[in-house]
LOMAR-952864 format. One record per atom (N, C-alpha, C): z, x, y; residue number from 1; atom name; residue in one letter. Coordinates in Angstrom, 1 decimal. Each point is the difference from the previous one (the first is absolute). Last residue first. Example, Ala and Ser with C-alpha at 12.3 -4.5 7.8 and 13.67 -1.06 7.14 Angstrom:
2
z_x_y_fivo_mardren_palum
7.1_12.8_-2.2_2_N_S;
0.0_0.9_1.1_2_CA_S;
0.8_-0.8_1.1_2_C_S;
-0.1_0.3_-5.7_1_N_A;
0.0_-0.9_1.2_1_CA_A;
0.0_0.9_1.2_1_C_A;
This chain:
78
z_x_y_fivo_mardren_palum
67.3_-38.8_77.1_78_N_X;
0.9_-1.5_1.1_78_CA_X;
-0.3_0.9_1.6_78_C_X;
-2.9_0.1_-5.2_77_N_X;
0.0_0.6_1.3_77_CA_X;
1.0_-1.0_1.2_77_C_X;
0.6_1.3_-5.7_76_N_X;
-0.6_-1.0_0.9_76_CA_X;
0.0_0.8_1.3_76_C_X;
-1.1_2.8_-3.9_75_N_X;
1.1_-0.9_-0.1_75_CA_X;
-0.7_-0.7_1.7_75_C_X;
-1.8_3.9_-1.9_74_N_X;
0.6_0.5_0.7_74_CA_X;
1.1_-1.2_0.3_74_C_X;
-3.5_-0.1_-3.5_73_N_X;
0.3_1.6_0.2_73_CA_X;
1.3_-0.1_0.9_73_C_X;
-2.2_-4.0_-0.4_72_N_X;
0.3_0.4_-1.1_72_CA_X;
1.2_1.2_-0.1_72_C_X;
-3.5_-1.6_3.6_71_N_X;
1.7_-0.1_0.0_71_CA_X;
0.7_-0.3_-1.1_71_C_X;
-4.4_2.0_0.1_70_N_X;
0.6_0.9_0.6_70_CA_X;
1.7_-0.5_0.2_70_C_X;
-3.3_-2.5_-2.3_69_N_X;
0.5_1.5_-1.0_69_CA_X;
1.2_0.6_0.6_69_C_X;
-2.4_-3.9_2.5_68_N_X;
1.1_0.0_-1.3_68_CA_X;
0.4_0.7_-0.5_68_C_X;
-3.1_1.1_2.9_67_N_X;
0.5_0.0_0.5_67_CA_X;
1.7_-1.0_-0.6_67_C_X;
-4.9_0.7_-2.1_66_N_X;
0.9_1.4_0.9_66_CA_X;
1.1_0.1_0.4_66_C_X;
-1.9_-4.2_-1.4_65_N_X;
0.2_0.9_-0.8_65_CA_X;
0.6_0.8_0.3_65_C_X;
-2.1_-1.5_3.1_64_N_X;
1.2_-1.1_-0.8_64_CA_X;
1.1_0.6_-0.7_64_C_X;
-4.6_2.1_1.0_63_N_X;
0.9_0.3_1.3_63_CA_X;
1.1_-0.7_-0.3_63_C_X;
-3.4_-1.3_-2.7_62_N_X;
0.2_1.3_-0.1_62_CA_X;
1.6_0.2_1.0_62_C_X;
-2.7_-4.1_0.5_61_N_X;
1.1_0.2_-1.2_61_CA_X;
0.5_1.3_-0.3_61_C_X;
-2.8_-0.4_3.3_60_N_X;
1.3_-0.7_0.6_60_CA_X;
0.8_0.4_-1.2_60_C_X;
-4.5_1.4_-0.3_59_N_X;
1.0_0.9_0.8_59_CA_X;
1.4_-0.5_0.4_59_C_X;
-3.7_-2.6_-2.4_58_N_X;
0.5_1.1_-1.2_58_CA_X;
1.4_0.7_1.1_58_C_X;
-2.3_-3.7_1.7_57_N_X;
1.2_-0.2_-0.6_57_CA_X;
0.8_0.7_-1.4_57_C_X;
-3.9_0.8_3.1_56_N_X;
1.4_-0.1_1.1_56_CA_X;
0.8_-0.8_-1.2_56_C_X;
-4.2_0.9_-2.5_55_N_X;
0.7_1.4_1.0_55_CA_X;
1.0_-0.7_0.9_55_C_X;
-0.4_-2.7_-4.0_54_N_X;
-0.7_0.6_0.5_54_CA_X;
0.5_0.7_1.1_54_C_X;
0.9_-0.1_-4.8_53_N_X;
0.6_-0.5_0.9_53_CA_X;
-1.4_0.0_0.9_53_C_X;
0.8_1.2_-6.1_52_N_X;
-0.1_0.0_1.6_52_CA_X;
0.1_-0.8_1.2_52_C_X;
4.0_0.4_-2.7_51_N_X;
-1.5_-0.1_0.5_51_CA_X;
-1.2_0.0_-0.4_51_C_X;
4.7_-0.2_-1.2_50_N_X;
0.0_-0.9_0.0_50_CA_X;
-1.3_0.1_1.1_50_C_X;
3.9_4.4_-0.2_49_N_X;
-1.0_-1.2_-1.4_49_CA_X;
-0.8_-1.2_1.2_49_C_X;
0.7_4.8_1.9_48_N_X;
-0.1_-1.0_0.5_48_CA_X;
-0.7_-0.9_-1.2_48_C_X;
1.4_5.3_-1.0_47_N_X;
-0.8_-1.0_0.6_47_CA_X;
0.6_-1.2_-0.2_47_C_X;
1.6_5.2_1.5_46_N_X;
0.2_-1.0_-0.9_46_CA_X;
-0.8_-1.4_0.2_46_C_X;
0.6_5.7_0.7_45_N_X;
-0.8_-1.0_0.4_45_CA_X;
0.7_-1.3_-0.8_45_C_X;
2.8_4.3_1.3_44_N_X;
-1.0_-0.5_-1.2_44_CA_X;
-0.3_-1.6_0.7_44_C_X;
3.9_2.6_1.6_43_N_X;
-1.3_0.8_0.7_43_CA_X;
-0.8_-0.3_-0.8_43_C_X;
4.2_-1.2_-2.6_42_N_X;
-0.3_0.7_1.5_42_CA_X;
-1.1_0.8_0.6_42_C_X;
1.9_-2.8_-3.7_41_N_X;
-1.6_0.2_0.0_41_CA_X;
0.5_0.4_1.2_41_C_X;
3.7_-1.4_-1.9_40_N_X;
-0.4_0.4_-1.0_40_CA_X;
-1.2_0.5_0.2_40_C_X;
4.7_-0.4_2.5_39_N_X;
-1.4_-1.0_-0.2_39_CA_X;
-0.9_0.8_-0.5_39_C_X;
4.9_0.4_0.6_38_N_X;
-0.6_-1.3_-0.8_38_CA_X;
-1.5_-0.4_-0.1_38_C_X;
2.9_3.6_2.3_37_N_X;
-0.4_0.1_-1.0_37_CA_X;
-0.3_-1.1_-1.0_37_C_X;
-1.6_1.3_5.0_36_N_X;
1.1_-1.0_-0.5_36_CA_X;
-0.6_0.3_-1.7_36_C_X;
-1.4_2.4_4.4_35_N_X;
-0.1_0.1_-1.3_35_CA_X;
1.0_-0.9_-0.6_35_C_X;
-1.7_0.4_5.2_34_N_X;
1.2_-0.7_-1.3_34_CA_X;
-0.7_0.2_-0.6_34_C_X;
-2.6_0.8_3.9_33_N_X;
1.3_1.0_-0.1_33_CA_X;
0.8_-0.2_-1.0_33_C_X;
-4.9_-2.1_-0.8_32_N_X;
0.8_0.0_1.1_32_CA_X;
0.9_1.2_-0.2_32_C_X;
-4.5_-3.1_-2.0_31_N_X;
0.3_1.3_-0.1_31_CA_X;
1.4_0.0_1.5_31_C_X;
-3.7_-3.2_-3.3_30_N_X;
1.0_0.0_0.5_30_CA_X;
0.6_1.0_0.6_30_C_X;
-4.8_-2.6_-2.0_29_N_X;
1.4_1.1_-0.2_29_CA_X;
0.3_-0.4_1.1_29_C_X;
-3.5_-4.0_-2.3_28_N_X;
0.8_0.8_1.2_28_CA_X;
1.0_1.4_-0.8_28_C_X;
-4.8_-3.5_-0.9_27_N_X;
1.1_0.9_-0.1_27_CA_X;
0.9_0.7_1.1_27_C_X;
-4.2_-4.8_-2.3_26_N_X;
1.2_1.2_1.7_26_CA_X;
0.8_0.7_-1.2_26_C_X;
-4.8_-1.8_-0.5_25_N_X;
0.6_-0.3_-0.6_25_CA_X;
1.0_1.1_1.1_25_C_X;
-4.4_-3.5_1.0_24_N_X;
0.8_1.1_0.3_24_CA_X;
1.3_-0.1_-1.3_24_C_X;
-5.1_-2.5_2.2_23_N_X;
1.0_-0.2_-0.1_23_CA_X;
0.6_1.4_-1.1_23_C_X;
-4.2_-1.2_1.8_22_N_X;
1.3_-0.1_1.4_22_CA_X;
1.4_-0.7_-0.7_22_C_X;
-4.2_1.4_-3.7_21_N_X;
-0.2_-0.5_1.6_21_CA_X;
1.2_-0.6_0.6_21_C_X;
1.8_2.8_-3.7_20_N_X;
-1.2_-1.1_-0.3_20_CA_X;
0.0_-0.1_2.0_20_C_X;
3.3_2.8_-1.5_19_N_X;
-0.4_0.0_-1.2_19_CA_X;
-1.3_-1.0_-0.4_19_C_X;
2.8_3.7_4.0_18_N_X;
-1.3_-0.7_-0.2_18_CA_X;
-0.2_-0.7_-1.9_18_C_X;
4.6_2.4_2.2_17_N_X;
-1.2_0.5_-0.4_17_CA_X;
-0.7_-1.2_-0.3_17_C_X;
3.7_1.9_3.6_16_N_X;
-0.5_-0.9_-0.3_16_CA_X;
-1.4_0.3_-1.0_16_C_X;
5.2_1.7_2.1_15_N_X;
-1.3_0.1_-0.5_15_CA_X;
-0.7_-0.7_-0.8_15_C_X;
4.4_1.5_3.2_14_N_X;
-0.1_-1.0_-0.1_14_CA_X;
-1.6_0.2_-0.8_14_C_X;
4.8_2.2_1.6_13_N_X;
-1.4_0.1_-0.2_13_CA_X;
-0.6_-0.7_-0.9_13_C_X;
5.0_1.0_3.1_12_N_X;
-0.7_-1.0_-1.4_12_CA_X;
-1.9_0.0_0.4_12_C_X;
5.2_2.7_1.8_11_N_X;
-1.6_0.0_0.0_11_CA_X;
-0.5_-1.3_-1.0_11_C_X;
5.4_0.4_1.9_10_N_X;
-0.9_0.4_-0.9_10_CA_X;
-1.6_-0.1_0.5_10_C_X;
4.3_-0.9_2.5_9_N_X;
-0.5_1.0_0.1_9_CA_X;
-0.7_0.8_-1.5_9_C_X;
0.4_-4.6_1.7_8_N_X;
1.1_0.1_-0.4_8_CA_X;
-0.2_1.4_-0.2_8_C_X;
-4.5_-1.0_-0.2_7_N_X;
1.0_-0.9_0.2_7_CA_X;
1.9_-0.3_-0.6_7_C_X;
-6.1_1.4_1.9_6_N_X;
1.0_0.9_0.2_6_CA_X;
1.8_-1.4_-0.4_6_C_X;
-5.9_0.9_-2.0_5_N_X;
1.3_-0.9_1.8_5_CA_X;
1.0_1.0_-0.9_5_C_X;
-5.8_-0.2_-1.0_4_N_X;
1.2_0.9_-0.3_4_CA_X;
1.0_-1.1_1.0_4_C_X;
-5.0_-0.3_-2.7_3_N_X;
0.8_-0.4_1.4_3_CA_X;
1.5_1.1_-0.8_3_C_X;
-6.0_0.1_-2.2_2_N_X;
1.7_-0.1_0.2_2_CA_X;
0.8_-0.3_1.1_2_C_X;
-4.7_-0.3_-3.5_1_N_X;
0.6_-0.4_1.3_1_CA_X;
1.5_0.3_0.0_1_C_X;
């Protein structure tokens, strides 16, 4: 299962793999215009500790995530 958003002009893909009935272990990449030389997995899947989840709470945490990374990368949004 996968979802995609769009945030802060990064992509974050979002993928879900099945590890027991309805319930889910998440991964998300990242991929945007910044190569920030700090970041170490550019465009590499990275998985979601502290699962499995289940599905709407595999895709939130994912996308969380995602979207930490991304104001990691680019500092606060004023």
């Amino acid at each position: 299962m996968q979802r995609t958003l769009n945030y802060r002009g990064f992509k974050i893909d979002v993928d879900l793999v099945p590890t027991s009935k309805d319930m889910f272990d998440a991964w998300f990449r990242i991929d945007g215009p910044a190569q920030a030389p700090a970041v170490a997995a550019p465009g590499q899947r990275i998985k979601v500790r502290g699962g499995p989840f289940s599905q709407r709470w595999a895709y939130f945490v994912a996308e969380i995530a995602g979207q930490a990374s991304i104001d990691v990368i680019l500092g606060p949004d004023e």
